[in-house]
C-alpha positions as CSV (number, residue, x, y, z in Angstrom):
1,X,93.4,5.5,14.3
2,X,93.0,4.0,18.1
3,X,91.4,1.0,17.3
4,X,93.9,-0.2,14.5
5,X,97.0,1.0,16.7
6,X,95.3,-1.1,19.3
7,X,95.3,-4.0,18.0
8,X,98.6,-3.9,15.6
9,X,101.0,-2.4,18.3
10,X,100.9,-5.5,20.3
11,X,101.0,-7.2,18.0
12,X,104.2,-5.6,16.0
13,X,105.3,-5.7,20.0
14,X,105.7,-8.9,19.3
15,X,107.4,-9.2,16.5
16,X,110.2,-6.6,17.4
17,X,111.0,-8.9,20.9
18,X,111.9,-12.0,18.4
19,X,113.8,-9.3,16.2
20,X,115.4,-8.2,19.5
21,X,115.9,-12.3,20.3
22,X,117.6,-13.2,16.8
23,X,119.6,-10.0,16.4
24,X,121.2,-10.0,20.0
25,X,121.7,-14.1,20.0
26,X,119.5,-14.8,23.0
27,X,118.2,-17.4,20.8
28,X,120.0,-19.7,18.2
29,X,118.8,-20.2,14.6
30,X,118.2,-23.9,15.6
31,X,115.9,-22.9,18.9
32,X,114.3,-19.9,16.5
33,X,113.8,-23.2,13.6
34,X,112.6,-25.1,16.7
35,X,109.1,-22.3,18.0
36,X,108.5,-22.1,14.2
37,X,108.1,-25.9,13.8
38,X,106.4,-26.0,17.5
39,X,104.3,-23.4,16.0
40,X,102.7,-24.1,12.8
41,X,103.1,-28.5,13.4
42,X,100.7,-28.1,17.1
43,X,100.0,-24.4,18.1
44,X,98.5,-22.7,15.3
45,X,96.6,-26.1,14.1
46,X,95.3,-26.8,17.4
47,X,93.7,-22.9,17.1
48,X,91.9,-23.3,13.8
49,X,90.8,-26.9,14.1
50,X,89.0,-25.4,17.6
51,X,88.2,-22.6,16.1
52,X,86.1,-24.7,13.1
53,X,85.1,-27.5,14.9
54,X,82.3,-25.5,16.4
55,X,81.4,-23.6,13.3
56,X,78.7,-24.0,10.6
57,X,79.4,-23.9,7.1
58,X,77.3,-21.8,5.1
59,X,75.1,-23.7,2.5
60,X,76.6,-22.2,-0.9
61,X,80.5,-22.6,-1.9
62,X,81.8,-19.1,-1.6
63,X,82.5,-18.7,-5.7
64,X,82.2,-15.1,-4.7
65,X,85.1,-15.1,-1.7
66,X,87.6,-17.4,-3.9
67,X,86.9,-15.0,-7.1
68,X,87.4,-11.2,-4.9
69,X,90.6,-12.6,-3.2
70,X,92.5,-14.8,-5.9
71,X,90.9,-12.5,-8.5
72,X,92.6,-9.5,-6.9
73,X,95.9,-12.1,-6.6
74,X,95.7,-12.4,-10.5
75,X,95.2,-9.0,-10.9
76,X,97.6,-7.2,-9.0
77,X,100.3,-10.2,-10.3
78,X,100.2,-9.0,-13.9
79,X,99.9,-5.1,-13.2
80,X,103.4,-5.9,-10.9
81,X,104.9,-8.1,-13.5
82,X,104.1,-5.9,-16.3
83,X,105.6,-2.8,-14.4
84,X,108.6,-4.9,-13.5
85,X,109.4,-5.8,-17.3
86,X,108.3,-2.8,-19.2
87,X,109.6,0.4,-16.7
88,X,112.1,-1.3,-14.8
89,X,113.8,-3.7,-17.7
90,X,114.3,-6.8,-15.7
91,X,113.8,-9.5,-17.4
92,X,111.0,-12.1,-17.3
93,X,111.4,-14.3,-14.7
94,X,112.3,-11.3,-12.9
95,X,108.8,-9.7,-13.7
96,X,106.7,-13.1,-12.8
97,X,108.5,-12.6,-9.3
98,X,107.6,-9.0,-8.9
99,X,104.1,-10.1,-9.5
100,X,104.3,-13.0,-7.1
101,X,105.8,-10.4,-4.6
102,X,102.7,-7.6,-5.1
103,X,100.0,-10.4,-4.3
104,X,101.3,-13.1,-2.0
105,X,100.0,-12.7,1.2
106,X,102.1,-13.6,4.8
107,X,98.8,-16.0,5.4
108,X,99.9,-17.9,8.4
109,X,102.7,-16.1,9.7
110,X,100.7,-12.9,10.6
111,X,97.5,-13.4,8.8
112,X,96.0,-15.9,11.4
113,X,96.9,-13.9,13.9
114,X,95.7,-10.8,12.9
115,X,92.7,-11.9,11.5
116,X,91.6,-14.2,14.3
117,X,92.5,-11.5,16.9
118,X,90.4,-8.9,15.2
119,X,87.5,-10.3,14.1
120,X,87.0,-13.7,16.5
121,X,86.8,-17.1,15.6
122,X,83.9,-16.7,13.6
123,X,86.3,-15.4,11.2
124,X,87.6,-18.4,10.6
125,X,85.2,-19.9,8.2
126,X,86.0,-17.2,5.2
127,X,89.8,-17.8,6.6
128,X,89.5,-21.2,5.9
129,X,88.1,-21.1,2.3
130,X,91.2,-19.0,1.2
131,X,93.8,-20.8,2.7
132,X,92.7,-24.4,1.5
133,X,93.4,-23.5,-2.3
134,X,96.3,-20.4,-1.4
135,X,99.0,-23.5,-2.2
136,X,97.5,-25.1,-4.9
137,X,96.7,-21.9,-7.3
138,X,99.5,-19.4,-6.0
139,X,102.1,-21.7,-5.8
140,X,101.3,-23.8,-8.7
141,X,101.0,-20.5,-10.9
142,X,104.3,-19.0,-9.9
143,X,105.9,-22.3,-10.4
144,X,104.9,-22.8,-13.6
145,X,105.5,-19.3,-14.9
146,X,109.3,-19.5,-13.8
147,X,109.6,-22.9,-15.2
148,X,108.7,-21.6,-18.3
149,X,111.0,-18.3,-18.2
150,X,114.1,-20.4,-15.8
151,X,114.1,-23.7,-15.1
152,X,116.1,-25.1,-13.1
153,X,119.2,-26.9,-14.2
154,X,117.9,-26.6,-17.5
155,X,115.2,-29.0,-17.1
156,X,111.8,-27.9,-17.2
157,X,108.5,-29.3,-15.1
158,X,105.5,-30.6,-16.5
159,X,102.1,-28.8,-15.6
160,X,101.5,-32.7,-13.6
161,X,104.3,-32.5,-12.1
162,X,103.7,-29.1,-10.8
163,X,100.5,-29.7,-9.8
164,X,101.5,-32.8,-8.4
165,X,104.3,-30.7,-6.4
166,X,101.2,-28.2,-4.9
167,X,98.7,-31.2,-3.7
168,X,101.9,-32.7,-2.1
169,X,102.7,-29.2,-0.4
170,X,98.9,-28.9,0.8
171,X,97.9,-32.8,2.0
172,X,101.4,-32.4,4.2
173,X,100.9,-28.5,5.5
174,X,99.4,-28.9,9.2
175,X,97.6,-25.6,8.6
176,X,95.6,-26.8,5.6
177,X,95.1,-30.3,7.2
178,X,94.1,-28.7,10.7
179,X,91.7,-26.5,8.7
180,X,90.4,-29.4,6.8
181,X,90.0,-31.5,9.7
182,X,87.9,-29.0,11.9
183,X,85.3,-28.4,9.4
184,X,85.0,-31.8,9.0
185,X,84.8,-32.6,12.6
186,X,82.2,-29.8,12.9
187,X,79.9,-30.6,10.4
188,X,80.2,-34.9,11.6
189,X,81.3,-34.9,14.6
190,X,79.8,-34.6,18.3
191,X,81.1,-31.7,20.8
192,X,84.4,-31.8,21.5
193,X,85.2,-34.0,25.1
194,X,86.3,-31.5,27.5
195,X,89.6,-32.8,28.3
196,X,90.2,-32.9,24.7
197,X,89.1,-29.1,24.4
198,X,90.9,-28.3,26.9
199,X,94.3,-29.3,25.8
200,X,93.4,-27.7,22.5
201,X,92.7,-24.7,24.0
202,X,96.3,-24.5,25.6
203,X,98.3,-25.5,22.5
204,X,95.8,-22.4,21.2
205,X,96.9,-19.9,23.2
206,X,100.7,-20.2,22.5
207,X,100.0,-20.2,18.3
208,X,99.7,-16.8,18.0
209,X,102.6,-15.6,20.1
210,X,105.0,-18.1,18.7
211,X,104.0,-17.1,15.2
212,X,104.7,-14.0,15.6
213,X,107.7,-14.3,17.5
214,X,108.9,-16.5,14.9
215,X,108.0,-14.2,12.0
216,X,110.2,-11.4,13.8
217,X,113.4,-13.5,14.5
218,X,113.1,-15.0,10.6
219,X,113.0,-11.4,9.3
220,X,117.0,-10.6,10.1
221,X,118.0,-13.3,8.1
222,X,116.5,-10.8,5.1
223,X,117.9,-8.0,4.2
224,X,117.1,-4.6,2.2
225,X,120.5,-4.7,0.5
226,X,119.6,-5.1,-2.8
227,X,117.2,-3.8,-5.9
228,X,115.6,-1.5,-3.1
229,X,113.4,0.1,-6.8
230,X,112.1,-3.0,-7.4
231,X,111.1,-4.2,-4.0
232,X,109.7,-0.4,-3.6
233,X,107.4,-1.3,-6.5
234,X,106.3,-4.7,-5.0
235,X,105.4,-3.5,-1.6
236,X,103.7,-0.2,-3.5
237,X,101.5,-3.2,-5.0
238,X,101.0,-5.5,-2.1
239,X,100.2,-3.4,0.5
240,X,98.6,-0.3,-1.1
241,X,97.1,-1.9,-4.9
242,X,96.1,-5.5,-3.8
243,X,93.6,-4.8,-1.1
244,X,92.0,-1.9,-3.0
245,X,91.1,-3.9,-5.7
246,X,90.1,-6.7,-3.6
247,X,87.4,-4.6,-1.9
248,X,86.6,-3.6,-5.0
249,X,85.7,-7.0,-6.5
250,X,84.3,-8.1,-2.7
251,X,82.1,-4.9,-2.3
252,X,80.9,-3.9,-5.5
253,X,80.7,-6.9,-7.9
254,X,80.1,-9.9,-5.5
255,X,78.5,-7.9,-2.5
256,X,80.0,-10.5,-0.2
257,X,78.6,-10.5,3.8
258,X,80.4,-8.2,6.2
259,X,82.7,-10.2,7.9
260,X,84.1,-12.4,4.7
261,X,84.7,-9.2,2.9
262,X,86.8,-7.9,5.9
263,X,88.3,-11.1,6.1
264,X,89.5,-10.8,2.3
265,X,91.1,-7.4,2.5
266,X,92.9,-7.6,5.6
267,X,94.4,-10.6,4.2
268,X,95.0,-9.0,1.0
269,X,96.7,-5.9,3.0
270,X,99.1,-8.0,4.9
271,X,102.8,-7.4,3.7
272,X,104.4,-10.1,1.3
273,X,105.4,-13.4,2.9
274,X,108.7,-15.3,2.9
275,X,108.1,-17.6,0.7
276,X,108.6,-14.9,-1.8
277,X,112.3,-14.9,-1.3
278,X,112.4,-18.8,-0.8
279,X,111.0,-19.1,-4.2
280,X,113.0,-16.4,-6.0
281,X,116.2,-17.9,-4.3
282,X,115.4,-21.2,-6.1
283,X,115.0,-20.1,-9.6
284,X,117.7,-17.6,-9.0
285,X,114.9,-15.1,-10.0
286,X,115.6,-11.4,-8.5
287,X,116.4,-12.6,-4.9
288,X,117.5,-9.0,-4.0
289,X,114.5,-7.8,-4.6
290,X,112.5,-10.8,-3.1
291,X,114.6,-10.2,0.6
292,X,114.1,-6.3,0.2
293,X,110.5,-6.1,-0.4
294,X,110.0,-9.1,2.5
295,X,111.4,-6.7,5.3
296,X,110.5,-3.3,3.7
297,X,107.0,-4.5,2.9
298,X,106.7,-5.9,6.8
299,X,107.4,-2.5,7.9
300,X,105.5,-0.7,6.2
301,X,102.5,-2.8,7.3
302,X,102.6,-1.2,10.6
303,X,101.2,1.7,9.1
304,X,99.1,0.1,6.2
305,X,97.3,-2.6,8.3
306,X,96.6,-0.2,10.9
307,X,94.4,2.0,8.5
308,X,92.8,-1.0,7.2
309,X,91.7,-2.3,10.6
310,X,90.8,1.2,11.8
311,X,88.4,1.6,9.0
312,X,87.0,-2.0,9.6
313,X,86.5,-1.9,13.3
């Protein structure tokens, strides 16, 4: 287990100093609001766009990455939405968040920075490909399956205006547009000036830290207070179901090269992401167990993304 531990502990290290920071005041909500934006608006897109500028795309879309990852999203979805309705009785916009719990991924947050730290920047190519349609199919899916179980104010979305709501979300996330941008720019454009690299390279090498930092001060505004069954059930399937079947599907049915299919599973193994909660607190839809399983799920991950790295490095 040395290789994993060596790479999460710092990492987690991390993370518990902006736990330490929120918990003990040392920094406000506002400043905490403040690194996040600093973050993922220059940091974090300043990383990947450097990262991809310099990297070649391969020749052939990756059908096989998008179906392994977002087929194993799908998949794990229903299996945690059917458990949610049929053993545990809540009701159905209750189950389609338990789903949306057991396979959305903390991408950015802690899957950047994990991913890039373990396997390089060459990892970013595979990174990139599931990230540029994670909004537009996760999103869009949950959205319209709690429109159609609980709207909101009793007025229900159309599948444009939903879709409509996703493109919106992805042409004004700095992630997606940094990732966007630096293929681009690698496949068009000439080498990066120097100056220019260089002052990429030092918004770079805050993203990761600040991410993380951020990601541990956010966590104490969630609690485990609530539907703690429930939340148990949604971390069981994010963090021990989803990336099992997505090696599964990455290994054996689409044989995908070494690095995407590491790539895939360590994203797939990372503990459910906030939006979870965001999204539940809107439709009202099991928010208990959307904060629960946000923090219980994180935790855990100490322990489950330090197995999956050790068996990958």
């Amino acid at each position: 287990m040395e290789a994993g531990l060596t790479l999460v502990l710092p990492i987690f290290g991390v993370i518990g100093v902006g736990i330490l920071a929120a918990k003990f005041g040392i920094l406000s909500e506002k400043a905490i609001d403040g690194i996040d934006r600093f973050a993922f608006t220059f940091a974090l897109p300043a990383l990947l766009f450097r990262a991809l500028a310099n990297t070649e795309l391969p020749g052939d879309l990756p059908w096989g990455l998008w179906l392994s990852y977002y087929g194993g999203v799908l998949i794990v979805w229903a299996l945690a939405g059917v458990t949610a309705l049929l053993l545990l009785r809540r009701s159905p916009a209750d189950a389609v968040m338990a789903g949306f719990g057991g396979g959305f991924s903390n991408t950015v947050m802690l899957g950047i920075p994990i991913i890039l730290t373990a396997y390089g920047e060459e990892a970013g190519v595979p990174l990139f490909f599931i990230l540029a349609f994670h909004g537009l199919t996760v999103f869009s899916i949950a959205t319209f399956l709690l429109e159609t179980t609980k709207p909101r104010g009793g007025v229900r979305l159309t599948p444009v205006q939903i879709i409509g709501e996703s493109l919106k979300g992805m042409v004004t996330n700095p992630i997606i547009v940094a990732l966007a941008c630096g293929i681009t720019y690698g496949q068009i454009g000439p080498e990066i000036p120097k100056g220019v690299d260089t002052v990429l390279e030092m918004f770079a090498r805050t993203g990761i830290p600040c991410a993380l930092f951020t990601l541990g001060a956010m966590l104490t505004r969630y609690e485990i207070k609530r539907s703690i069954g429930t939340a148990a059930v949604m971390s069981f399937f994010k963090l021990a179901i989803h990336p099992v079947i997505v090696f599964v599907l990455a290994y054996y049915v689409f044989a995908l090269p070494d690095l995407w299919l590491k790539v895939a599973v360590t994203m797939a193994a990372m503990p459910t992401g906030v939006f979870c909660f965001v999204l539940s607190s809107r439709y009202d839809a099991a928010p208990g167990a959307a904060s629960s399983n946000v923090v219980l799920s994180t935790a855990l991950s100490l322990l489950t993304l330090t197995l999956v790295l050790n068996i990958f490095l």
